[in-house]
N, C-alpha and C positions, 0 to 999 in steps of 0.2 A: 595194761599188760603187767605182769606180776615180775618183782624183779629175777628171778630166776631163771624164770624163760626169757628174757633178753640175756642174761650173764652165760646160758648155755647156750644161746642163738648163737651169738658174737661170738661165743669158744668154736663152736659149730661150723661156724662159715668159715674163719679166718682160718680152721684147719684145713678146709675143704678146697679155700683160694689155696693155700701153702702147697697142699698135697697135689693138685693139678698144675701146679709149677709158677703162678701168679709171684712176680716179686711180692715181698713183703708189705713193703709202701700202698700198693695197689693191692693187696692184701687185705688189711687193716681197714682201708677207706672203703671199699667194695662191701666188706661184715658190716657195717657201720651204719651208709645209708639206709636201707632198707626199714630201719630201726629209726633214723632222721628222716624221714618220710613219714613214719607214726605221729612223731612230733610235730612235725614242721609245715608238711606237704611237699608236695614237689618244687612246684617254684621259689618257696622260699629257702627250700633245704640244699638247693643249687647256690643260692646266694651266699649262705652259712656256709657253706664251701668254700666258697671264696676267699669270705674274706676271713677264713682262720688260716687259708693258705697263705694269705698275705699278710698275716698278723705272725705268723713265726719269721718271715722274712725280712720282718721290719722289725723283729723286738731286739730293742737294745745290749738286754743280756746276752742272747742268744748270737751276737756280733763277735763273742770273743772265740767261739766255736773255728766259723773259716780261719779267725785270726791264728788260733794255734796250729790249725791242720796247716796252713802256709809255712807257719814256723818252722813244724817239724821235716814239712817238705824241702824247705830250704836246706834244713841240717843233711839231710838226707842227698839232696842232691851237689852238695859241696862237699869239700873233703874234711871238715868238721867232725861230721860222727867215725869214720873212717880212722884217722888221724888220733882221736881218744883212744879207740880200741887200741891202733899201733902203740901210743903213748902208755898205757896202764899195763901191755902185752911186755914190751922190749924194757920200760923204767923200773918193773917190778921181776929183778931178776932172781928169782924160785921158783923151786919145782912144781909146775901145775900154775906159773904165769902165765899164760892163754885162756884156761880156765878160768882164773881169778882173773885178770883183765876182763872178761867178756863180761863178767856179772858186774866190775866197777863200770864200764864203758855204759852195759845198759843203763845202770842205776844214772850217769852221768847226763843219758840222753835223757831219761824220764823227767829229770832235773829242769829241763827246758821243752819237752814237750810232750802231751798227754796221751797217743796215739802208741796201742798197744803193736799194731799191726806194722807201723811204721816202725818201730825201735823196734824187731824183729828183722824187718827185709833189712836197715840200715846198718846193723852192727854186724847181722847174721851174714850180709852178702859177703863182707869183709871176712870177721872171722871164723867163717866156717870149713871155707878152702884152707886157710891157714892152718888150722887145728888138725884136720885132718893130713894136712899137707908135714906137719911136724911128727903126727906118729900118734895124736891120742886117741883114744875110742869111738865109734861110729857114735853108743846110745850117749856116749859123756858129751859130745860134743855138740850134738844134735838137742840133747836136753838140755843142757844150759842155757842154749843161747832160745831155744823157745820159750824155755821158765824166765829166761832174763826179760825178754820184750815184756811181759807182764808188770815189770816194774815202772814200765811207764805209765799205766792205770792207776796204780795205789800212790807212786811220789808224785806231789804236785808240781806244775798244773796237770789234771785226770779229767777226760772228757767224760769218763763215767760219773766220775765226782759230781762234775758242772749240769751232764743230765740229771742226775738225782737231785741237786739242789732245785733245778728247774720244775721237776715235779712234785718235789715234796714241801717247797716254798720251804728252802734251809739258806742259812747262809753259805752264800759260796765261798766265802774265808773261811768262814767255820771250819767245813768240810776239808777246803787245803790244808790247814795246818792241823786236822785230826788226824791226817794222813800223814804224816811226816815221821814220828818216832815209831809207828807198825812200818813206814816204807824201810826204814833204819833195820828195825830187826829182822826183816825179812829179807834184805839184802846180805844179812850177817848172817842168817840161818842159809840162805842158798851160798854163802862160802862155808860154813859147817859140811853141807852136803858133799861139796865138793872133796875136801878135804876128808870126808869117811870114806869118799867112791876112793882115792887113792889106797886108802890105807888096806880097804877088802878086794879092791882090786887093781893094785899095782903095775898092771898090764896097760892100762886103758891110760895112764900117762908119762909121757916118757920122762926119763933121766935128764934130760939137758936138752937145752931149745939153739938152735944158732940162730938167735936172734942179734940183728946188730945197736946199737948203742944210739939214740935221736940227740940228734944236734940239741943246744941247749936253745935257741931261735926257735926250733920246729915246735922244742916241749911248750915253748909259750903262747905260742900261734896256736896249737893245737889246745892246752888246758883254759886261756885266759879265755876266746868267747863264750865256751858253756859257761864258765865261772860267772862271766860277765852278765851272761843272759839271766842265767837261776839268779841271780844277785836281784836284777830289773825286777823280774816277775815275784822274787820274795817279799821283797822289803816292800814293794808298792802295793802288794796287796795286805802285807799283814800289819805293816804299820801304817793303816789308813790312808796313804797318801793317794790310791787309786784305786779304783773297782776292776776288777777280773779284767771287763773289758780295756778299760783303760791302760790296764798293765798286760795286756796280750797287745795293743797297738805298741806300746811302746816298745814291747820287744820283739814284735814282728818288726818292726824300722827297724829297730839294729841286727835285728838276727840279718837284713838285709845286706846295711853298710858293711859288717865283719865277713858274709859269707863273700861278699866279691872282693875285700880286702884283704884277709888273709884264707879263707878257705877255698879259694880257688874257683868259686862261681863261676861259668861261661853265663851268658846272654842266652844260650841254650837252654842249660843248667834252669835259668828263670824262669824263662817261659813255660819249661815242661813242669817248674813249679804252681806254676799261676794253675794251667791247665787240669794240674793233678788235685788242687784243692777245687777247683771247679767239678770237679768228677765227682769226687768225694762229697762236696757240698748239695751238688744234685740229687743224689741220693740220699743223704742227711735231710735235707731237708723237704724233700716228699715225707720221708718218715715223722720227723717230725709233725707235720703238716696231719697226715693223717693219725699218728698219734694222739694230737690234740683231739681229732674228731672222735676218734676211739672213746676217748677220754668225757669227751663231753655227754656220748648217750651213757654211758657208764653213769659218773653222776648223776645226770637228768632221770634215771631211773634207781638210782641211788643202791648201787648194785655193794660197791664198797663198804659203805656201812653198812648196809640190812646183810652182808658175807659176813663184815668183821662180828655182828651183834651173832649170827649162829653161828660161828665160832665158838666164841666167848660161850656160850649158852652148853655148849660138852665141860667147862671148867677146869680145862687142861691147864697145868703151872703154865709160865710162861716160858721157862725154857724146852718144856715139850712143844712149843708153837715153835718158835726158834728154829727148831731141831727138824720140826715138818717141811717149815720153810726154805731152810738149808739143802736140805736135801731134793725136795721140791725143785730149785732152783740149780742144783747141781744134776738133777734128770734133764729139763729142761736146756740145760746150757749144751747137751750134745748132740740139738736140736736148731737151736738158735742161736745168733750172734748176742755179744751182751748188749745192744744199742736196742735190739728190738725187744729182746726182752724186757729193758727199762719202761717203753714205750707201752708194752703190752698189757706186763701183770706189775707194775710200779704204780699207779692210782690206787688197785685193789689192795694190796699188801701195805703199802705203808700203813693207812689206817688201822691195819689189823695191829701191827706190830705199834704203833701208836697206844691204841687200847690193853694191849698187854705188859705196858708198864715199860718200856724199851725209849729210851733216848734217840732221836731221829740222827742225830747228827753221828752216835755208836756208829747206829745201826748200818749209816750208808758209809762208814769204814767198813764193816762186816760184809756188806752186802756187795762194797767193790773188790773185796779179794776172793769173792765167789763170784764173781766174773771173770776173777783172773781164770782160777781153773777151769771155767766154761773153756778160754780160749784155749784149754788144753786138753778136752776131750771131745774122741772122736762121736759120732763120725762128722761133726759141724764144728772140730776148733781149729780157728782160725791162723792161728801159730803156727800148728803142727804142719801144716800144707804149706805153710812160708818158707819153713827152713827145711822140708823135705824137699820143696823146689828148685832151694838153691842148692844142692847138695844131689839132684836128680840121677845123677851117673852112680852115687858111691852110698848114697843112703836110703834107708826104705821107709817107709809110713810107720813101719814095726818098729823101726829104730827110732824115730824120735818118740814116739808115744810109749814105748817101755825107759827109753832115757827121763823123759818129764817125771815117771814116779814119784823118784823121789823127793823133786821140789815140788809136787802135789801135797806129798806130806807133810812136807813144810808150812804150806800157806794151810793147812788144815791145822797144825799147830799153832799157828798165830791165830786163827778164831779160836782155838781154846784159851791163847791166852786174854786175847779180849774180853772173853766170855767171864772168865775167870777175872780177871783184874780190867773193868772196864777204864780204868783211869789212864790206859796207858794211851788211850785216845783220845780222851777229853782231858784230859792232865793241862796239854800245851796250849789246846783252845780257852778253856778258863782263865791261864794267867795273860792271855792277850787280850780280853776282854776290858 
């Protein structure tokens, strides 16, 4: 069978599952067989099922995955992330400190845990009532704090990161700390933002907050666990002292010890953690699972390369590939979550961008802050329905998705500047090698 007509099959089905309403997992695997039945036959091609389901469930890298989604659930259901937002809110007293609190608080959770959607529901439940409840703007308020949860993707640990390392065979330190001086400037670009929405439109935040003053006890309960946490997960991974995994166990245990010690954890609080990464994991991990088989008739008919080679064969520079790509991937994203599109078009495309002269380890900095803005356009971004949620009575779908604009354009400027100055993401992974 010629690779083409398997690369349209597999396009073909998996739209045909999507569009009749098939989760995605069952998606993926359903295009797939029909294809591993060519190969394999029946009996066998049930077996090859199997055991690649069972082979994502056992792999070792792939362990640090629940480890951080428990992380984050734990921050999330303790007064941890809560507690940061108050602290960056009420300790930084200036005008448009809720504002600027919300982008420090997310950039803080990102700091310990890689879950875009979670730093979203966690900082947003908190400061959204709040902001609004002070007087600032429905779009200001609304977009911040959905452009903020994105920072949990780009600063490390980033589940996107850790998936693209998984498929592109990169390193997954590499990748964390390529992400680290773009997670910086784009934390400092979305306070630029902030700071021009004041200055053009002065309405959307008020003059003076009556916020009260936190105990110096609470600032330390509240700032020393993330510090402590980002501390664990930094250092053990970028000074070799541990592997991803290793350093996502170690600071899932203490994100434990601290979240019942000083962040207020109930026995409740746990369990509906355990539960919620179980939920999560469930679905993670079919995805996966059928990812892998996606993945496998893909190769096996060698659909990647003999795409990357006619590509290549029109002789377009590489930043016109780039630019295909990008935008490619920016249609696509208001279609699909960024996890499945990893899954999806991630075997195909790397290779291409491989052969086009592009640095894998750039690229999947590039390639996660074009997942950021996936999770920020509709009618599939995931953000935008979080904090339209929590905000149900007072905000509209219109309102967070014209509020995000402008930190769209933000993270569209930082792949320019990548584009432009790619050292600014391999700069820090070089000198730690």
């Amino acid at each position: 069978m010629e690779w083409y007509v398997v690369g349209l099959g597999l396009l073909g089905l998996l739209m045909l599952f999507i569009t009749i309403g098939l989760p995605i997992p069952f998606a993926l695997a359903a295009a797939s067989l029909p294809f591993l039945w060519q190969i394999q036959g029946w009996e066998t091609s049930i077996v090859s099922s199997e055991l690649k389901l069972w082979g994502v469930w056992i792999d070792y890298i792939l362990l640090a995955v629940p480890l951080f989604v428990f992380l984050g659930e734990l921050i999330g259901k303790s007064n941890i992330g809560p507690n940061l937002y108050q602290f960056l809110h009420q300790g930084v007293r200036i005008k448009g400190s809720a504002a600027y609190g919300s982008i420090g608080a997310s950039a803080g959770f990102g700091a310990v845990c890689g879950s875009s959607m979670v730093g979203a529901l966690t900082i947003g439940g908190v400061a959204l009532p709040e902001m609004l409840r002070l007087g600032y703007g429905k779009r200001l308020s609304s977009g911040v704090l959905a452009a903020g949860g994105t920072l949990s993707v780009l600063i490390p640990p980033s589940l996107i990161l850790l998936f693209y390392g998984i498929v592109t065979d990169q390193s997954i330190g590499d990748l964390f700390i390529a992400g680290v001086i773009p997670g910086l400037i784009l934390v400092s670009s979305f306070v630029v933002v902030v700071l021009v929405w004041g200055i053009l439109k002065p309405q959307d935040i008020p003059s003076s907050e009556d916020a009260t003053k936190m105990p110096m006890m609470l600032i330390i309960s509240t700032v020393g666990p993330v510090v402590l946490i980002g501390l664990v997960i930094t250092v053990a991974i970028y000074a070799g002292i541990a592997t991803p995994t290793e350093a996502a166990a170690v600071a899932a245990l203490l994100t434990v010890i601290l979240a019942f010690w000083v962040g207020g954890l109930t026995w409740k609080g746990f369990k509906d953690s355990i539960f919620a990464t179980m939920r999560t994991m469930g679905y993670l991990g079919l995805l996966l699972s059928a990812g892998v088989l996606f993945g496998f008739v893909l190769t096996y008919y060698r659909v990647p390369q003999q795409f990357t080679e006619l590509f290549l064969s029109f002789e377009l520079s590489p930043y016109t590939v780039l630019a295909i790509v990008l935008v490619f991937y920016i249609i696509l994203g208001m279609f699909l979550e960024p996890v499945s599109m990893t899954f999806i078009t991630l075997p195909t495309i790397y290779p291409l961008m491989n052969a086009a002269g592009f640095d894998l380890i750039w690229f999947g900095v590039v390639y996660t802050i074009t997942m950021e803005i996936a999770v920020l356009t509709p009618p599939v971004g995931l953000n935008l329905y979080v904090i339209q949620a929590i905000g149900r009575e007072q905000v509209s779908i219109g309102d967070v998705i014209m509020g995000c604009l402008p930190f769209i354009a933000a993270m569209i400027l930082l792949i320019t500047i990548l584009i432009v100055a790619p050292d600014v993401a391999l700069w820090l992974p070089e000198q730690m090698r």
